[in-house]
N, C-alpha and C positions, 0 to 999 in steps of 0.2 A: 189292704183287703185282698185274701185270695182270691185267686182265676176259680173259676168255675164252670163245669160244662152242665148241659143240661141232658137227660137217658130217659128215655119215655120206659116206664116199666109194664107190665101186661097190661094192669086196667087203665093204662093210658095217663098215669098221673106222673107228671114232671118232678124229677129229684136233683137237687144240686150236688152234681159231685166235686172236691176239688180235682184241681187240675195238678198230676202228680210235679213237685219240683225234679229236676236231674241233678244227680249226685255224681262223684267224680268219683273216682281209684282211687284210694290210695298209694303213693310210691314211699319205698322206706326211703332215707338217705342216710343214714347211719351217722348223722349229724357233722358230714363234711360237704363241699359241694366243689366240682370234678371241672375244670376249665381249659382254655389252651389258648397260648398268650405267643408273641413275637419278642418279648423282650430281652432277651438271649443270644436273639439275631436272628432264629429261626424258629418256626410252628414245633412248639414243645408243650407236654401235657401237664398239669400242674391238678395239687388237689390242698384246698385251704378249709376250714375252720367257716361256720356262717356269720363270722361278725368278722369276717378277712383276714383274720391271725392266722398264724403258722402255715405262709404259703409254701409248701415244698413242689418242685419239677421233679415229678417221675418218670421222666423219658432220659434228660440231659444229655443231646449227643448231637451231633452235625448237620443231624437229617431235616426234615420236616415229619414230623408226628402231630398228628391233629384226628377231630372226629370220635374222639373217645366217649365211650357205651357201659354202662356200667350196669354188671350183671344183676338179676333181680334182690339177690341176698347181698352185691352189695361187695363179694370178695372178690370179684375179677372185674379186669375194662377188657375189651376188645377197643381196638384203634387201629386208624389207619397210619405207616409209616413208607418214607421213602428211601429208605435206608440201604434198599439192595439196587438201586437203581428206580427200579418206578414202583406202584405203589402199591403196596399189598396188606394185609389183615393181621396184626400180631394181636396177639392178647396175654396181659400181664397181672401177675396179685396186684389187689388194691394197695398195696403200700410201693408197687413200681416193680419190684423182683420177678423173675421167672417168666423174663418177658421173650415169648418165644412168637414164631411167623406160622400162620397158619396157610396162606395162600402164596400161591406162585402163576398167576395165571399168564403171565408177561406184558400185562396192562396196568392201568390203574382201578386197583380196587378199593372202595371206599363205602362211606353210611354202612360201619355194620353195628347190628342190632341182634341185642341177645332176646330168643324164646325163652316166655317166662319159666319156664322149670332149667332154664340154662345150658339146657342141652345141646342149642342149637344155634347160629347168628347166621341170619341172610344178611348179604350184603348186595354190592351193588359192583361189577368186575366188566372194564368195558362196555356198560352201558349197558349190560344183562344183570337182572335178580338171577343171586345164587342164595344155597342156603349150603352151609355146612356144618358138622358136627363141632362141638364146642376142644374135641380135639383136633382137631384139622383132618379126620376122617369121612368120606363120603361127601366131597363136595357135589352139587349139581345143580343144574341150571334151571329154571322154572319159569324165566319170562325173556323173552329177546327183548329190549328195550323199556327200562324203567327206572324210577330213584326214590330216593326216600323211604325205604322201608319201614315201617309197623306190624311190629304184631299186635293181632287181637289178644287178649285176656286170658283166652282159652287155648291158646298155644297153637291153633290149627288153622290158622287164616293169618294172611300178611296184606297188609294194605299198602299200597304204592300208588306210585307217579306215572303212566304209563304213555312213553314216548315212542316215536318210530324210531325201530334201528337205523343207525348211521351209515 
C-alpha cells in the first residue's frame, strides 16, 4: 500500500497525496566493470566482462596504481599511481593506452573524480580538494583539508569529507 501525505486544500478538505518514491541516476557502464586487485604483487588496475570473463590489467608495471574513476562516457579512468615516487593523478583510454600524469604536486594525490561533462577531476593532494582540468591544465585548490570527492549531477558542486588540516 502507498505512503501517503495528507494537504489541506482551500476549503479545508483533506487530499491523499502519494508520497513521491526516489529514483536514482543512471550510470552507463558500457558493459565492463573497472577493479584493482594485488594479485601481481602490487595495487594494479584491472577492467573484466560482468560475468568475470576476460580480466585484463591496465596498468601492469611495479608501481602501486589504484583508485580508478571512470569518466562519465566511459573513454577515460583517471587513477592514482606511484610510479614517480609518491603519488599522483595519471589518466589513461579505457582500453589502458595513453596513459599520461597529470599532477606533481610532491605528495600523495589520490580519490580523483571526473566532472560529469569530463572536463574536469578533483581530487584530493595532501589532504587538500584540488580540482583540475581533465588535461592537467589549471590545477587549483578549493578546500584545505578534505576526502572523498563527488560531484553533483550538475557539474558545479563537489561534495566531500571535510577534515582539519594536518
Amino acid at each position: 500500500m502507498p505512503t501517503t501525505t495528507e494537504r489541506s486544500t482551500p476549503s479545508s478538505t483533506r487530499v491523499a497525496t502519494p508520497t513521491p518514491k526516489p529514483t536514482s541516476t543512471p550510470v552507463p557502464m558500457r558493459g565492463k566493470i573497472l577493479f584493482t586487485s594485488t594479485r601481481d604483487g602490487n595495487w594494479e588496475i584491472y577492467v573484466m566482462n560482468p560475468d568475470g570473463t576476460i580480466q585484463t590489467n591496465l596498468t601492469n608495471n611495479s608501481h602501486n596504481d589504484s583508485m580508478p574513476s571512470w569518466s562519465l562516457d566511459g573513454s577515460k579512468i583517471a587513477f592514482a599511481s606511484d610510479r614517480h615516487g609518491d603519488g599522483d593523478i595519471f589518466v589513461m583510454d579505457e582500453d589502458g593506452s595513453g596513459q599520461s600524469r597529470l599532477t606533481n604536486l610532491g605528495g600523495d594525490e589520490e580519490y580523483p573524480r571526473w566532472s560529469p561533462d569530463g572536463e574536469r577531476i578533483a581530487s584530493i593532494g595532501g589532504n587538500d580538494l584540488y580540482v583540475i582540468n581533465s588535461d592537467g591544465t589549471e590545477m587549483r585548490q578549493l578546500f584545505q583539508g578534505g576526502r572523498n570527492p563527488e560531484w553533483f549531477p550538475d557539474g558545479n558542486r563537489i561534495v566531500f569529507n571535510a577534515n582539519p588540516p594536518v
